[in-house]
Structures are given as C-alpha cells and as structure tokens.
C-alpha positions, 0 to 999 in steps of 0.5 A, a space after each residue: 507495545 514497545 517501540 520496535 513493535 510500533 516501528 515494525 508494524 509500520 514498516 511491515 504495513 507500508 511493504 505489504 500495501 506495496 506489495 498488493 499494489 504490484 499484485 494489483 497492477 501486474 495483474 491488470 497488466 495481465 487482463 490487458 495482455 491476454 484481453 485487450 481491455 483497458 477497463 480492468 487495468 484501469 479498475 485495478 490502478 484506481 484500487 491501487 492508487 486509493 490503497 497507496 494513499 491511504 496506507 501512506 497516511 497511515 504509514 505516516 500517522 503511526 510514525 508521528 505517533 511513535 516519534 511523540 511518544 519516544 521524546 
C-alpha cells in the first residue's frame, strides 16, 4: 500500500463514520419528531458517540502508523 493509499483510506474512513453518525442522529431526531419518545434518539446518540470514539482512535492510529513509516 502506498502512502496515498493509507492516507485516503483514513480520511475516507473518518468522513463515512461522520456521515453514519448524521445518519444516526437525524433519524433519532425523526423517531423523536413523529413519535414523541426520546428513548430512540437516545439509543441512536449513545450508537453515534461509541462509533465516533472509536473511528477517531482509529483515524488517529493509521495516522500515526503513516507518519512513522514515511520518516
């Protein structure tokens, strides 16, 4: 894998984990407008939270792997 490669791979995987997480909270936000029930939106922003933390760590993981490797 090239260095591009590792780079794009982060970065594609850090704006689709941001884009889930949007996914997530619009449509708890939706369950919340059309139902009343904040236990849905709830679920869905606890589900976005981990998924954040833990894309960043790996966001940051490959990041630190490529900078190594490129010195």
């Amino acid at each position: 894998m090239t260095d591009a490669d590792r780079f794009g791979t982060a970065t594609v995987m850090m704006v689709l984990a941001v884009l889930v997480v949007i996914l997530l909270v619009g449509v708890g936000v939706l369950q919340l407008y059309l139902s009343e029930e904040a236990g849905p939106l709830l679920r869905n922003l606890v589900i976005a939270v981990i998924l954040l933390a833990f894309s960043t760590a790996l966001y940051r993981q490959w990041r630190r792997e490529f900078n190594s490797d490129s010195k």
